[in-house]
C-alpha positions in Angstrom: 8.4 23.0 -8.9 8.2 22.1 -12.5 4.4 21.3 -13.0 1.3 21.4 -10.6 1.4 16.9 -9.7 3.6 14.3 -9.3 3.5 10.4 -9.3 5.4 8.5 -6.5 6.4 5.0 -6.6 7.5 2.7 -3.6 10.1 0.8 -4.8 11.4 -2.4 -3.1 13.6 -5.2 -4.9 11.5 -4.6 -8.6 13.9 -5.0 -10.5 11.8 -7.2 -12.6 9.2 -4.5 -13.3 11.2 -1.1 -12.5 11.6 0.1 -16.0 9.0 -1.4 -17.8 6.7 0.2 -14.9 8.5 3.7 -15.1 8.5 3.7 -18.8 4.5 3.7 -19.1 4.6 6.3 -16.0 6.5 8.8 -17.6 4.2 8.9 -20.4 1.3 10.2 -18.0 3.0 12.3 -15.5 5.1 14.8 -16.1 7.1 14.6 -12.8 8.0 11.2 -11.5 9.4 10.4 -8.4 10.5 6.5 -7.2 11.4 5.8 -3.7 13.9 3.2 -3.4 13.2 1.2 -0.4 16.9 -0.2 0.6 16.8 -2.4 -2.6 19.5 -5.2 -2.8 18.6 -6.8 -6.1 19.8 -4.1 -8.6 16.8 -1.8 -8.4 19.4 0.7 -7.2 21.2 1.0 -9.4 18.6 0.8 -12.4 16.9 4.0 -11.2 20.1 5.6 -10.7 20.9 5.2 -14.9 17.3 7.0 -15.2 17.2 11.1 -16.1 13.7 11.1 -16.7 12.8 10.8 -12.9 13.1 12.2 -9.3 14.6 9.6 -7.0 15.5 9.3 -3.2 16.9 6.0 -1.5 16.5 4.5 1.8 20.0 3.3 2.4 17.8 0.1 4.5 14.6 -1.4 3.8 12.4 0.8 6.0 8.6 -0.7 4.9 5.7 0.5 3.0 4.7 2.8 5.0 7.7 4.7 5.3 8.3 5.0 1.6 4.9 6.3 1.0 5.7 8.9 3.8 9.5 9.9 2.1 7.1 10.8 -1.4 4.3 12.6 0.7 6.9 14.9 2.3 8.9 15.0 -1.4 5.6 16.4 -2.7 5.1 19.0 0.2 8.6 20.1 0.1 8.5 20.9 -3.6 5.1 22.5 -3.2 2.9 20.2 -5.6 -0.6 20.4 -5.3 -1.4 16.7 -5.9 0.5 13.5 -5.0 -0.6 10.0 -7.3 0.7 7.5 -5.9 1.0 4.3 -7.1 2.8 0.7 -7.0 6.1 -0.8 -9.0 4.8 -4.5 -9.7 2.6 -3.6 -12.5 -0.7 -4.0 -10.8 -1.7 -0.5 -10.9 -2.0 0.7 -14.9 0.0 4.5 -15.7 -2.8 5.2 -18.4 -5.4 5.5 -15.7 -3.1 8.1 -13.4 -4.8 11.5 -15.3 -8.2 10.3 -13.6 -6.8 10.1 -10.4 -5.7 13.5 -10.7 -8.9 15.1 -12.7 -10.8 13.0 -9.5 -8.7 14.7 -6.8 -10.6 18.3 -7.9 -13.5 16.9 -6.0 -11.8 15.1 -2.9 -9.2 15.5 -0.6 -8.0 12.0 -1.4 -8.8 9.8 -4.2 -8.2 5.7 -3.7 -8.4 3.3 -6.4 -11.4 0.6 -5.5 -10.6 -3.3 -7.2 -14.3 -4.2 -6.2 -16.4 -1.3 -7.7 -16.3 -2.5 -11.1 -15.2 -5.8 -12.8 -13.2 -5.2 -15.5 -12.2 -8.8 -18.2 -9.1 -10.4 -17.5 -9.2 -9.5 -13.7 -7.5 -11.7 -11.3 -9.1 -13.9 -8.7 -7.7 -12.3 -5.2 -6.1 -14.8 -2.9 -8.3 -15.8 -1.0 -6.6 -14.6 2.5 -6.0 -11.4 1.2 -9.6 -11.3 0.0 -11.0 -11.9 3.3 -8.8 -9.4 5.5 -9.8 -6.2 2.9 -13.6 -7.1 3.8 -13.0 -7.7 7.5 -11.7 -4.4 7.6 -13.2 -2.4 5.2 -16.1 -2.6 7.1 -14.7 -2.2 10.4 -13.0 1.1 8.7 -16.7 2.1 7.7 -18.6 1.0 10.5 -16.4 3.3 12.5 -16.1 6.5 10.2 -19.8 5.8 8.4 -18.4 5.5 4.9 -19.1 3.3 2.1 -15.6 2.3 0.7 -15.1 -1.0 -0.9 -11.3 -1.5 -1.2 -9.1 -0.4 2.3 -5.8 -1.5 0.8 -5.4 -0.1 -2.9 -2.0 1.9 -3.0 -3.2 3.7 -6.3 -4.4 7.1 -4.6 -4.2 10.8 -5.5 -3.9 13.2 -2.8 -4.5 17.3 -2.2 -1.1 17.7 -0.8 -3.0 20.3 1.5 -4.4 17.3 2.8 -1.2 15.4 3.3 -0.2 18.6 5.5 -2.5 17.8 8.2 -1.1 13.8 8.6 1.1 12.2 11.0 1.9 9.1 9.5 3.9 7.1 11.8 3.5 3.2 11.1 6.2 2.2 8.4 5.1 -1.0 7.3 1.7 -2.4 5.5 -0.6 -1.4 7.8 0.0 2.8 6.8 -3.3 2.9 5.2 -5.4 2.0 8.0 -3.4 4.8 9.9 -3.8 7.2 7.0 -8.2 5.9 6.9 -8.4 7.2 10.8 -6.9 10.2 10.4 -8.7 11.3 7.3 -11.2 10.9 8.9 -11.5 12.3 12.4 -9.7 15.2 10.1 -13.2 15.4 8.5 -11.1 14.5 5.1 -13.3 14.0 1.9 -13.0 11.0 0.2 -13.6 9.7 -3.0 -13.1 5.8 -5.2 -12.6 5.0 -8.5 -12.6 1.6 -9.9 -9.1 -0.2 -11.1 -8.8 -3.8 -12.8 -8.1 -6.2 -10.5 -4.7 -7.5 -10.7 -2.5 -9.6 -9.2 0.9 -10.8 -10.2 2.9 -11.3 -6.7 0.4 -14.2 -4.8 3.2 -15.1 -2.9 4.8 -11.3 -1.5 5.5 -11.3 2.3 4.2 -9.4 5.0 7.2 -9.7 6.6 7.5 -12.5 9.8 4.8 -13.5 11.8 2.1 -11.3 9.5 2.6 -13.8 6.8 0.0 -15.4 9.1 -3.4 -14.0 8.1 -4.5 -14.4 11.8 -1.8 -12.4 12.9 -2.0 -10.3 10.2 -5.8 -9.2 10.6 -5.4 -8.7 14.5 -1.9 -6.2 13.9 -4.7 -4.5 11.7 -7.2 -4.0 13.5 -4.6 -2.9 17.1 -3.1 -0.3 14.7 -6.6 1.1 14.0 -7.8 1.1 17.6 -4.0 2.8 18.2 -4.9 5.4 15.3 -7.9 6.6 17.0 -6.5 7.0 20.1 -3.4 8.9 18.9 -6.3 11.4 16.9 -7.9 11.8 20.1 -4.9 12.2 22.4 -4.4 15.4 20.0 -8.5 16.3 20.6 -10.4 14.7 17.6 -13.4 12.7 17.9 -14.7 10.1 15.5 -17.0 11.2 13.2 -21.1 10.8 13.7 -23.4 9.1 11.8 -25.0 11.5 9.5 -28.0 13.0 10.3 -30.7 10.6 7.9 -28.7 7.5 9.7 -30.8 5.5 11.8 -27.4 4.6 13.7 -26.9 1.0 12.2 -25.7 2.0 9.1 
């Protein structure tokens, strides 16, 4: 291992934003790694002129999920102590990744929050999208009593102690909410810090039938209710309300 972090980037048909992204990521981390995501546009071949940077490919588009779960084991494998990770569209802003990492002293994982803090210029979220991050952020913290404010934010930092003890298995959008239950019935701290809001893809697919925010928002919430029956088919329990909790909280 050449330094003590790394920054990961899903990569899937950017190849709009690839090197201007990877340009202002280099300057902040000093080991970079993109996962290319079966890209057919030319994204392939783009990273592959780059000597600045770690790369694996997916020879076929595999999902979100799976991309993220290619840098986690990337980061355990070459035995860094924190993972950033962090998106290719130009949403999430390079400058801000040493505060992820200074963060991740104090929690096992640290997840950018667009609704902590307004910050000018931020975007208006589509309003879809918008209303599926609030249904389930708070069925994520009625659940697990937490107080996030953002579920689906891919800028993260992680102890990659922490990403030891996961089984990520869904491959597609939905990872986080896999990656929420398990942190928690792990007893995994947790800790968010504000990012602009920013949006420059209104129109990305889901993929299919979750293009559909119906459909989308009930896949979510039957890949939760699966999550927390996977933790406790290997004998975790949710997390109880705190002691001070009047149980409503």
């Amino acid at each position: 291992m050449t330094g003590e972090w790394l920054a990961a980037l899903p990569v899937y048909n950017e190849v709009g934003y690839v090197d201007g992204v990877l340009d202002e990521v280099v300057k902040y981390a000093p080991n970079v790694l993109a996962v290319n995501d079966g890209s057919s546009d030319g994204t392939r071949e783009i990273l592959d002129k780059r000597t600045d940077i770690h790369v694996v490919h997916h020879e076929k588009n595999l999902g979100y999920g799976a991309a993220l779960r290619t840098a986690f084991q990337y980061a355990i494998d070459e035995g860094y102590e924190v993972l950033v990770t962090l998106d290719c569209d130009g949403q999430h802003q390079p400058m801000r990744i040493p505060r992820f990492v200074s963060a991740c002293k104090h929690a096992d994982i640290v997840s950018g929050s667009r609704y902590l803090k307004q910050y000018d210029g931020d975007s208006v979220p589509p309003a879809q999208r918008l209303f599926i991050n609030k249904q389930i952020t708070r069925k994520i913290n009625d659940l697990f009593h937490w107080n996030l404010t953002d579920t689906f934010c891919g800028f993260k930092a992680y102890r990659v102690s922490a990403l030891k003890q996961l089984d990520i298995t869904v491959n597609g959008y939905a990872m986080p909410l896999e990656l929420w239950t398990q942190a928690a019935m792990l007893g995994l701290s947790i800790l968010e810090v504000p990012v602009p809001l920013i949006y420059l893809d209104e129109t990305r697919s889901f993929g299919g039938a979750l293009d559909d925010g119906a459909v989308r928002l009930a896949y979510y919430n039957q890949v939760i209710e699966e999550s927390i029956h996977a933790m406790e088919a290997r004998g975790y329990s949710l997390p109880t309300p705190p002691v001070n909790c009047c149980g409503e909280c």
